[in-house]
C-alpha positions as CSV (number, residue, x, y, z in Angstrom):
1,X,67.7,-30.4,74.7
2,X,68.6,-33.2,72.9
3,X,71.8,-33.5,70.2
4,X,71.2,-32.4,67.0
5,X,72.8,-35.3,64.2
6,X,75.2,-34.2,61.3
7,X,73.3,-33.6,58.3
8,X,74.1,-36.2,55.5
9,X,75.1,-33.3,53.1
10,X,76.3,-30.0,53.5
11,X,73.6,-29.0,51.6
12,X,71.4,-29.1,54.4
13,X,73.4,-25.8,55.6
14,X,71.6,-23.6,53.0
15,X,68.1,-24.9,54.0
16,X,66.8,-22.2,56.4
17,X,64.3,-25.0,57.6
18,X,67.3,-26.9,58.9
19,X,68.8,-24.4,60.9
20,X,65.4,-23.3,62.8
21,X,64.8,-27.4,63.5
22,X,68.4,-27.5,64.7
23,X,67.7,-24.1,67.0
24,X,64.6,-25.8,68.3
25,X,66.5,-28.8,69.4
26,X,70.0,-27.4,70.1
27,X,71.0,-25.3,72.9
28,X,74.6,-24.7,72.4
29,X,77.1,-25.3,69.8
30,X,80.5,-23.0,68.9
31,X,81.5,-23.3,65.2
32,X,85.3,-23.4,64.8
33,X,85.9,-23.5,68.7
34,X,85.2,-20.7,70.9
35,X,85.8,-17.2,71.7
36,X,88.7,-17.8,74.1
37,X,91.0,-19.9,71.5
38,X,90.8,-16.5,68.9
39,X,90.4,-13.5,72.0
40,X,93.6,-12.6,71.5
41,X,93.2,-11.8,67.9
42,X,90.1,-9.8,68.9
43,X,90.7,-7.6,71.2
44,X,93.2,-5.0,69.9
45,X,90.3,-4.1,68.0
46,X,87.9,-3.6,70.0
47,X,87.5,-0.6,72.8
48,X,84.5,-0.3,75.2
49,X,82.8,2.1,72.9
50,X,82.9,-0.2,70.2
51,X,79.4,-0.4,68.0
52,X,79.9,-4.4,67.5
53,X,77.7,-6.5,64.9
54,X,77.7,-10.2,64.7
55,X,76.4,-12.0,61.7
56,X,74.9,-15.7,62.2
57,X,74.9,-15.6,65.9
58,X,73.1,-19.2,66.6
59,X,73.3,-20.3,69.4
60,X,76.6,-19.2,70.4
61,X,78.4,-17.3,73.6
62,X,80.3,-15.4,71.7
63,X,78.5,-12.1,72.0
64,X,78.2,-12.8,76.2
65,X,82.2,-13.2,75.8
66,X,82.6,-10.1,74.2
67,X,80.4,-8.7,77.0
68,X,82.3,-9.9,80.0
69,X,85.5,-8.6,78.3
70,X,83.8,-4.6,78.2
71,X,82.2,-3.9,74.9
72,X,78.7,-3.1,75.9
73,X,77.7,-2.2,72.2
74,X,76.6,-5.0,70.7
75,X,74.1,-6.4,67.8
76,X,73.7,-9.8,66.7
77,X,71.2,-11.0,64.0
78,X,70.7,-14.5,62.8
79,X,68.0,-15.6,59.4
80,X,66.9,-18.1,61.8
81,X,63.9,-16.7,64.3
82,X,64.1,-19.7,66.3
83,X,67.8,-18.8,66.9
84,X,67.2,-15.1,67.5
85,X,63.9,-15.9,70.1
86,X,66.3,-18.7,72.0
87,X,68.9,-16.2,71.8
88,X,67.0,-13.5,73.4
89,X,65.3,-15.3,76.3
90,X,69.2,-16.5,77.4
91,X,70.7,-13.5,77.3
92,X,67.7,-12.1,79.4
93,X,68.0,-15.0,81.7
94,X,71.6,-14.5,82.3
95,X,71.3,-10.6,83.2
96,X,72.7,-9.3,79.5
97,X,69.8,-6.4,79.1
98,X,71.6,-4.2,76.6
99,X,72.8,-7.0,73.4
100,X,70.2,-6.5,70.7
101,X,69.2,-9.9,69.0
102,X,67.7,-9.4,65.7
103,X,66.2,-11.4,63.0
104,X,67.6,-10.2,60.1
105,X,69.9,-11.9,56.4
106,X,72.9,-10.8,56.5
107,X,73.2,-10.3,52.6
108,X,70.4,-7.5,53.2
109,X,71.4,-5.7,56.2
110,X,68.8,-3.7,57.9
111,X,71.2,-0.9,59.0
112,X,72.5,2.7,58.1
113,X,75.9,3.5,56.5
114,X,78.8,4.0,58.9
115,X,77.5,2.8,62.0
116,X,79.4,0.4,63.7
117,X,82.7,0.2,64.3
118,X,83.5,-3.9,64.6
119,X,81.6,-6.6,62.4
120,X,82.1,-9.8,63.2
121,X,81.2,-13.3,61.8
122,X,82.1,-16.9,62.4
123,X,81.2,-19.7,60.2
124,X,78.6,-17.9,59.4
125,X,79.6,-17.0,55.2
126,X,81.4,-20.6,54.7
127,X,77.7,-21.7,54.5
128,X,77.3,-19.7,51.7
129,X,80.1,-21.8,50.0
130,X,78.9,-25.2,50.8
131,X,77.9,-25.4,47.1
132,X,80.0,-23.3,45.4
133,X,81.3,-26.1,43.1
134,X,85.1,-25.5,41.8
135,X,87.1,-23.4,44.6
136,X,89.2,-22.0,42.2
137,X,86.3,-20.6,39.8
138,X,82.8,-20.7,42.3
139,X,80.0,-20.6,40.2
140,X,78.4,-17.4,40.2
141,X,75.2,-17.6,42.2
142,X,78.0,-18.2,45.2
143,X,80.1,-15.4,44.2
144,X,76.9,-13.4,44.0
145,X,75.6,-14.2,47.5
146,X,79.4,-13.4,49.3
147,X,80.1,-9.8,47.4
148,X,76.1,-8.8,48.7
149,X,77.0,-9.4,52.1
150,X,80.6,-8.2,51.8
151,X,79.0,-5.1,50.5
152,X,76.8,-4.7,53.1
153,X,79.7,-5.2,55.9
154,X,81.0,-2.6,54.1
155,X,78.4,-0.1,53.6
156,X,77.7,-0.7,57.5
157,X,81.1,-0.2,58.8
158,X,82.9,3.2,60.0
159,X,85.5,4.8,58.2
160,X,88.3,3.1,60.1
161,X,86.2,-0.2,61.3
162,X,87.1,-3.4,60.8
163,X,85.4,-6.4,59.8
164,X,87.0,-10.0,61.1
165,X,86.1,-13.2,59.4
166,X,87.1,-16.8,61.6
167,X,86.6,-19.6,58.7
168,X,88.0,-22.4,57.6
169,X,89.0,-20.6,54.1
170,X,92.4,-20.4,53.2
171,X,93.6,-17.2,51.7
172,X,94.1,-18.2,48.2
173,X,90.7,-18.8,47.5
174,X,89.6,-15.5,50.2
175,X,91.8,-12.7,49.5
176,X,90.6,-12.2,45.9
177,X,87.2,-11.9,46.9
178,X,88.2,-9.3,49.6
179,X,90.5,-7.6,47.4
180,X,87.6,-6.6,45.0
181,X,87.6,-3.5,43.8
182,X,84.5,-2.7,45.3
183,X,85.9,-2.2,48.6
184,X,88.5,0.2,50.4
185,X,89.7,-2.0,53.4
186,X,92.9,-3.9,54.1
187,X,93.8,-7.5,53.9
188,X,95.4,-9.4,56.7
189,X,94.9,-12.8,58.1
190,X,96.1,-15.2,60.4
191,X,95.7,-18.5,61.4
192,X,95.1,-20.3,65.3
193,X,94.1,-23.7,65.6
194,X,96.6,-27.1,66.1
195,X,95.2,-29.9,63.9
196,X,92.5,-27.8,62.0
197,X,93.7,-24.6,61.3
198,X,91.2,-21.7,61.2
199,X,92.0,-18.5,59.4
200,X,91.4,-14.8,60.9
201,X,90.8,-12.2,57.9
202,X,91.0,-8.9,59.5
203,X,90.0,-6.1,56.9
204,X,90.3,-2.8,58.1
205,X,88.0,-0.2,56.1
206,X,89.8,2.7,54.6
207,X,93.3,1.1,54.7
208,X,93.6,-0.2,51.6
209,X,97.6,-0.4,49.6
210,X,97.4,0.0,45.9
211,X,97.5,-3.3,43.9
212,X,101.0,-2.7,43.3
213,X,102.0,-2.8,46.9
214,X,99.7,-5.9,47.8
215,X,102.2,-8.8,48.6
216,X,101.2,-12.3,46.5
217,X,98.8,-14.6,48.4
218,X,100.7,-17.1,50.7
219,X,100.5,-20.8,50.1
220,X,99.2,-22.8,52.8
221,X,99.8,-26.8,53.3
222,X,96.8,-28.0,54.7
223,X,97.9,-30.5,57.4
224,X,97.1,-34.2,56.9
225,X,94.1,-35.5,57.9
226,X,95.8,-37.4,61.4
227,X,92.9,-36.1,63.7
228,X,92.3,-36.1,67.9
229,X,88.9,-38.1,68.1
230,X,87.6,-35.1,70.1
231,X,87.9,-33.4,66.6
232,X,86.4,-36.8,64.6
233,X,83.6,-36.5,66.2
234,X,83.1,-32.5,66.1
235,X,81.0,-30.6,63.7
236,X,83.3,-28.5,61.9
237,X,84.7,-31.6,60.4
238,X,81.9,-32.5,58.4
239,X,81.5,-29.0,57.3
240,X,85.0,-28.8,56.6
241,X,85.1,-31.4,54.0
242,X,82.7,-29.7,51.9
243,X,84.1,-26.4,51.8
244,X,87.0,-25.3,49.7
245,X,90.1,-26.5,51.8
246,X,90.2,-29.9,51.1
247,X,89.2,-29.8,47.0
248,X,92.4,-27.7,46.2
């Protein structure tokens, strides 16, 4: 298949059009590198009776990786049916029978309460802040779409379960969305990545310290922008100068 170009705008990221033109045309891409550069992160929370959902699955291994390393549980849904039809006739072709594909939003989940014990996404909500205007006050239609899905993840997760986000948003603009009142789970995050850096919120459901024992929001310095060309001429670039990192 041939390459898809970088939209002109970030915009394009919220156009659901887009992403089913990219799916026809693309037949691979990993947003924020791959599963191997973050596995480490992963796994301690994972077992091999983990229920596993992944939001926004593209085009991406991810799911086979989590496979091959013994969680046999898995669900992934994407908005784009092009993705999720793609999606479904590689995993078949490659022998994985048992991850379910499905075409579903992710700020609507299609699932019961309590029913899986890992959710997952990568990327996959920093879309939803491409145009989210001033970081440090996003307007509300932004705020709006990223408290329905964190409500669902939520909602679908176990008592216990944990939900990991990999994005390129740096805690002070994250954790006071996560720490909403609304929700009961932990905030911890971490960071892996040399040049770009790439945070790891890991919010475990149920776990949740009192306000008064929550420790302030670390600073980050964003490193300067001296990049390899391997990373010039990646994706997540682009993206990443439209998101909140760089407007702070």
């Amino acid at each position: 298949m041939e390459d898809t170009p970088t939209p002109s705008t970030a915009l394009a990221y919220l156009n659901p059009s887009y992403w089913d033109e990219r799916f026809t045309k693309e037949e691979q891409y990993e947003w924020f590198k791959d599963y191997s550069h973050f596995r480490h992160l992963i796994q301690p929370h994972l077992t091999p009776h983990s229920a596993v959902l992944e939001l926004g699955c593209g085009n991406s291994q991810m799911c086979e990786q989590l496979h091959k390393d013994g969680t046999n549980n898995i669900t992934c849904i994407d908005l784009s049916h092009v993705a999720v039809e793609n999606m479904q006739k590689r995993l078949l072709s490659r022998g994985f029978k048992d991850i379910k594909v499905l075409q579903a939003d992710m700020l609507e989940l299609p699932f019961g309460d309590e029913c899986f014990d890992l959710v997952i996404e990568k990327g996959t909500m920093d879309v939803l802040f491409v145009d989210s205007g001033d970081p440090w006050n996003p307007k509300p239609e932004t705020i709006s779409k990223v408290m329905a899905t964190l409500k669902g993840v939520h909602r679908v997760l176990k008592a216990g379960g944990t939900f990991i986000s990999v994005t390129f948003g740096q805690p002070h603009f994250r954790r006071p969305i996560f720490n909403a009142p609304d929700f009961t789970w932990s905030v911890e995050w971490t960071t892996f990545g040399e040049t770009f850096h790439y945070f790891v919120y890991i919010l475990k459901k149920g776990q949740r310290s009192s306000y008064d024992d929550m420790p302030p929001t670390k600073g980050f310095e964003a490193p300067s922008i001296n990049l390899l060309h391997e990373e010039l001429e990646n994706e997540d670039f682009a993206f990443r100068i439209n998101v909140d990192e760089l407007n702070y």
